[in-house]
Each structure stands twice: as structure tokens, then as C-alpha cells.
N, C-alpha and C positions, 0 to 999 in steps of 0.2 A: 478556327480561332481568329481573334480580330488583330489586326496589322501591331497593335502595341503589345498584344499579349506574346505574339508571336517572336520579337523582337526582344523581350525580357526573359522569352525561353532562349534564345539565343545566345545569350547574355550566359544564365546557367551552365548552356552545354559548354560552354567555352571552358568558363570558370572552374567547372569538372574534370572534364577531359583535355583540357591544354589546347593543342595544336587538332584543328579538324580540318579537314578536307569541306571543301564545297561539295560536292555529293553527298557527302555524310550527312551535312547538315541540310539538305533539302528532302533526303527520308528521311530524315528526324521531325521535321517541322510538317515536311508532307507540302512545300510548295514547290515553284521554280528556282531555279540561279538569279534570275533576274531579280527575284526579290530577297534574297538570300544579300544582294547587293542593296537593294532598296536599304531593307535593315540597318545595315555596316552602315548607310550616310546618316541615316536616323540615331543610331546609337550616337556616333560620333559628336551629332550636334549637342546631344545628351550630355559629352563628355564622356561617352565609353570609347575608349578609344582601341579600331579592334586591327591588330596588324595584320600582315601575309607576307608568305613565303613560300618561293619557289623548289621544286625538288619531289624526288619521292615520299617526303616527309612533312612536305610543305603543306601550307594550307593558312584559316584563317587563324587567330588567338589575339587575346585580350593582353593589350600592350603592358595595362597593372591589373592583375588579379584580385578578383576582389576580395575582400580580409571579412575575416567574421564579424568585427565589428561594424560592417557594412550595413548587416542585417540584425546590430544590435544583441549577436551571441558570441559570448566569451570563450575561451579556448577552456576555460574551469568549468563555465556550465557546460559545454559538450561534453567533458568529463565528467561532471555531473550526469548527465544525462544517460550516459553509457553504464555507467555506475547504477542508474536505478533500475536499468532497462536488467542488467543481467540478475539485481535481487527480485525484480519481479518476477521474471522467467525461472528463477531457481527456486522461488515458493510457488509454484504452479496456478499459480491466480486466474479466477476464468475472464479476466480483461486480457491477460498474458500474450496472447496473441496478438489481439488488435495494438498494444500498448507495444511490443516490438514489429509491429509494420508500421505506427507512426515513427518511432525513430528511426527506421531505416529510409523512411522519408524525407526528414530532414537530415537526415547527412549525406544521404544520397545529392542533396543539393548545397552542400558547403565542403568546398576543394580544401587541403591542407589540414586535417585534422588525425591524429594517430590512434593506432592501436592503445587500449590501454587494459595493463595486466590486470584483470583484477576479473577474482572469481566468488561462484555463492556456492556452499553447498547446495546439490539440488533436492528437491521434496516431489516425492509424486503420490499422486491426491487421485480419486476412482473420478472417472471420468462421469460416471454418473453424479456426482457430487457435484463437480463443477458444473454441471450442466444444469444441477437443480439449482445452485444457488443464483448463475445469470437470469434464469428465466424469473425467477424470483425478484433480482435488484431489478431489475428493467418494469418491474410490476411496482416494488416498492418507490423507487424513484419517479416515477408515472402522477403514485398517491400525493409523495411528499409536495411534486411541485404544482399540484392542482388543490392542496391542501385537504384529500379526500381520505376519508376514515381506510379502513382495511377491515376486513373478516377474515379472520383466518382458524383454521386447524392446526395447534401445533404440539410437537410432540417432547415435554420437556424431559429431562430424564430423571427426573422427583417425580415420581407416581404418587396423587393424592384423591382427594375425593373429587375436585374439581379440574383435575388435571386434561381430560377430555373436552372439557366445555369450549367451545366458540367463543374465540377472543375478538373483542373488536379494540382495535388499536389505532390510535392518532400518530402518525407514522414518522419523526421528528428528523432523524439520519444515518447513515450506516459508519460500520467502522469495522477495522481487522484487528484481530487479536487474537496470538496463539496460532495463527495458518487459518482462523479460521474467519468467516465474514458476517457480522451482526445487523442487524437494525434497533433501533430505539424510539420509543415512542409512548405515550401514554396508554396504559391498558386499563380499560372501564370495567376490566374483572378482577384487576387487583387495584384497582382507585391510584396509582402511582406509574412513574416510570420503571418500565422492566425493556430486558432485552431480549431477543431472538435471534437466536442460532439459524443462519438462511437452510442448512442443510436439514435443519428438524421442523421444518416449514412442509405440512401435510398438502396442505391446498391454504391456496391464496387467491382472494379478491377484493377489487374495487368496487366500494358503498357511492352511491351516490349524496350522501351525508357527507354535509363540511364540519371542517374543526378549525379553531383557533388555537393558533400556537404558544403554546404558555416560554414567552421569551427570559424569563428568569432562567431556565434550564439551561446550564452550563456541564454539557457532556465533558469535556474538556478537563474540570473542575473536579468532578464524579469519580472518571476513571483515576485520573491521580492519585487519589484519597483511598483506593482499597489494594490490594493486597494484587487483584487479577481484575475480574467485569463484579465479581460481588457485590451490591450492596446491601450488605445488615449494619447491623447497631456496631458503631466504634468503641473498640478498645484496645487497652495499653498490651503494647507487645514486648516481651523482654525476652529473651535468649542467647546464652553463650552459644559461639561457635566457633570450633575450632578450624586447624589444618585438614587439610585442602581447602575447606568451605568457606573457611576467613575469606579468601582470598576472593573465590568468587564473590561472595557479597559486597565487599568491598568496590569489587570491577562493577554491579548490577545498581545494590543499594532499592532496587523494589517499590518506593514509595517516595515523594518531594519533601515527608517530613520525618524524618528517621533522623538518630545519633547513632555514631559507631563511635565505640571507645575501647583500646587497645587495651587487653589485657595482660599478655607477652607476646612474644614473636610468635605463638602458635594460637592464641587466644580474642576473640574478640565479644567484646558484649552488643548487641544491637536493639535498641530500642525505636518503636515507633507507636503514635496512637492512628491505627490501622481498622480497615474493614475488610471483612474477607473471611469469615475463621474457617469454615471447611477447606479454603483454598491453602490457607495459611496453616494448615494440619497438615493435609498432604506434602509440603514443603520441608516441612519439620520431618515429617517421618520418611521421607525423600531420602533427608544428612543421615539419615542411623545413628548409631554413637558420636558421630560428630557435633549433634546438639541436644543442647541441655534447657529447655524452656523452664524461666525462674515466674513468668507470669505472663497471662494467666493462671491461677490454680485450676482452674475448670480445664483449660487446655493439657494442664498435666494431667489431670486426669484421665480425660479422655484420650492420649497418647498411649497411657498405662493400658488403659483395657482393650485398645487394639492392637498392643503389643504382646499380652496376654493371649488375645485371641488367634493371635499371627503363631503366638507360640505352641497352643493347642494342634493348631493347624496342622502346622510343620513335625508336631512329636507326636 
């Protein structure tokens, strides 16, 4: 390493470990004592000012320690940062590894930072899944920044007449939702934006065909507006819901344009103009008796006859 870089590791180890011995810090760095002393004149003129002391204990250390704001991070964002590090690692993300050795990294080089309590429930995901979907974003993100089409095989779980067919896709960006990890992107089999589940992703490749990216598309925007990743035709969502479930939805609330209006302490009404409705079935029929959908009529309906058929079922 070069004389200054060397000198700004020095600087580090101090700042970490406190009080070092000269020895220590010349297999650390991997030089002499004698430069180990060069250093110490060079920082000094820097203004690192780095003391010594004699003893079994003795050695060199940095007369002020340097403070997080040295380097520009806050004692919140390391808290921050620990905070994300452990919901990443406890949804089992296939970054999850690399994304907890970079923060072991940086705090491994910032002294005076603490423990902080805080925990995720954990999730564990087949290892083959994870596996499918890095090799996948690493293909996908490949596309997106070289602005190149995709072809792919993928396997939706709506079985249709065209459901096998090769999809070519303008490939726009990925996102998570549910544990799970998507891409989005124009498909020239459906003339619209759809999304892709990375784990139902059969085979994937890069076209040598470019695309333009249609910048009106506000993924952001999209996902707010329904219900889960759905998008169909909007409409008006009304449903009572009671105790326990009040309350949940209340904490969730689902959607950026929704009213909740209290019906009594065990009662609430929720309205929103929503997309989503298979998503939005499932949820309904989630609560049990706890909800009461006043509208749609179509959605009562079709609650009725899978409750019907639940009931055949079951008797």
C-alpha cells in the first residue's frame, strides 16, 4: 500500500482498538517500526494527533478519537443501518449475505457505536429459490442498464391458452413484495406493463435488441393504487369489519386512498376505490365472519359461492 494509504489505516486501527502496541501495528500494516514512526509525524502534521505510553499496556492511541461525524455518519443512521441489516437477514433475501458483510464493514471501522436491541422475526426461503432468483436479477439488472430486451420462459400460475409462449420483455425494474422479488417491464405479449415473479422465471436471456424506455411509467404510483402487484380495472371497495380486524386495518390501512369510519368500538366501515379483486377476495375471505362486504355486488357474490363450495367441501 502506498505511504498515505497506509497512514489513514493507522489512523483506523487506533480509532477501533484504542491503545496498540508498536508491534501490533507493524503486522497490521505489514511494514517496519521505523515507519510505523514515519506515520505518527505525518498524521500529526495532518492534525491527528497520536499519543504513547509506556507499560505493559502501553503503546500508541489517538489523543481525540475520531467521532462519527468525522466520516459524515450519524449515531441514528448506524442505527439505522443495523436495523435494516437484521430485517434483511430475517426475510432471507439472496443480497442477505453480501448486504450483512458490507455492514460488518463499516462498523468494523467506526469506534464507539452500540449494541442495538432490536429483532425480525426470521423467514426461511428453499435455498434453491434464492439461488434462482440472484442468478436471475444479475441477468435482469445486466438488461435494464444496457437498455436490452429479455426473452424469457415464464411460468405464471393462471394457466391459459397463451401462457407457455415466449415473452419478450423491455425490462424497466425490480422490487419486493410479499418475501417475494419481481421485475417489471413492458411485455410485447400482453402490449402493457406486467410483472414477473424472479422465482417463476423458467429460463432467462439477453436479446441483442434495444428498447426505449416509456418514462411516463410511475411503478411507484402503480403499486399504491391496488390492493397487492394487481393491476385490473378499479373499483369501489366497501366493507364492514369488525373486532379483531378493525384494528388491524386501522394499523395497515392497504391502500394511500382509502376512508375508515368508525362504526362502534367494535365496528368499522372501510372504503376505497381499489385494484386488485382476486387479491382483495382472498383478504375478505381471510376475516371469516369478521367481514361483511356491502360493495361490490359481484364481490358478494362470488364470496357466496366460495363459501358454498367451502361448505360442500367440508360436509
Amino acid at each position: 500500500m502506498s505511504r498515505i494509504s497506509n497512514a489513514i489505516n493507522m489512523v483506523k486501527l487506533l480509532n477501533k482498538n484504542g491503545t496498540m502496541k508498536v508491534k501490533d501495528l507493524t503486522r497490521e500494516l505489514e511494514v517496519s517500526e521505523r515507519m510505523i514512526k514515519t506515520y505518527k509525524e505525518d498524521l500529526e502534521k495532518s492534525g491527528f494527533y497520536i499519543g504513547s505510553k509506556r507499560g505493559p499496556d502501553g503503546g500508541y492511541y489517538l489523543e481525540m478519537p475520531l467521532e462519527l461525524s468525522f466520516i459524515g455518519i450519524t449515531k441514528e443512521e448506524i442505527d439505522s443501518l443495523k436495523m435494516v441489516n437484521e430485517l434483511i437477514k430475517s426475510k432471507d433475501y439472496p443480497h442477505a449475505p453480501i448486504f450483512d458483510k458490507l455492514t460488518k464493514k463499516i462498523l468494523n471501522n467506526i469506534s464507539g457505536h452500540e449494541e442495538i436491541n432490536f429483532f425480525s422475526k426470521n423467514v426461511v426461503r428453499p435455498n434453491l429459490v434464492k439461488e434462482k432468483e440472484l442468478k436471475s436479477w444479475e441477468i435482469i439488472n445486466t438488461a435494464i442498464s444496457k437498455h436490452r430486451k429479455l426473452k424469457l420462459k415464464y411460468k405464471p400460475l393462471e394457466k391459459n391458452d397463451d401462457s407457455k409462449k415466449t415473452r419478450i420483455v423491455h425490462p424497466y425494474g425490480v422490487f419486493e413484495y410479499d418475501l417475494a422479488v419481481y421485475f417489471f417491464g413492458y411485455c410485447e405479449l400482453r402490449k402493457d406493463i406486467r410483472y414477473f415473479k424472479l422465482a417463476r422465471i423458467e429460463k432467462i436471456d439477453i436479446l441483442d435488441e434495444e428498447f426505449q424506455i416509456n418514462k411516463n411509467i410511475d411503478i411507484n404510483k402503480r403499486l399504491s393504487t391496488s390492493f397487492g402487484i394487481i393491476n385490473d380495472k378499479p373499483f369501489k371497495l366497501k366493507v364492514e369489519i369488525k373486532h379483531p380486524f378493525n384494528q388491524l386495518v386501522k394499523e395497515k390501512g392497504f391502500s394511500n386512498a382509502h376512508k375508515i369510519t368508525e362504526i362502534d368500538d367494535e365496528t368499522i366501515l372501510y372504503e376505497s376505490e381499489i385494484m386488485g379483486y382476486k387479491e382483495i377476495k382472498s383478504w375478505i375471505l381471510s376475516m371469516g365472519k369478521y367481514a361483511h362486504v356491502i360493495e361490490p355486488i359481484e364481490l358478494r357474490e362470488d364470496i357466496k359461492k366460495e363459501i358454498e363450495y367451502l361448505n360442500k367441501i367440508y360436509n
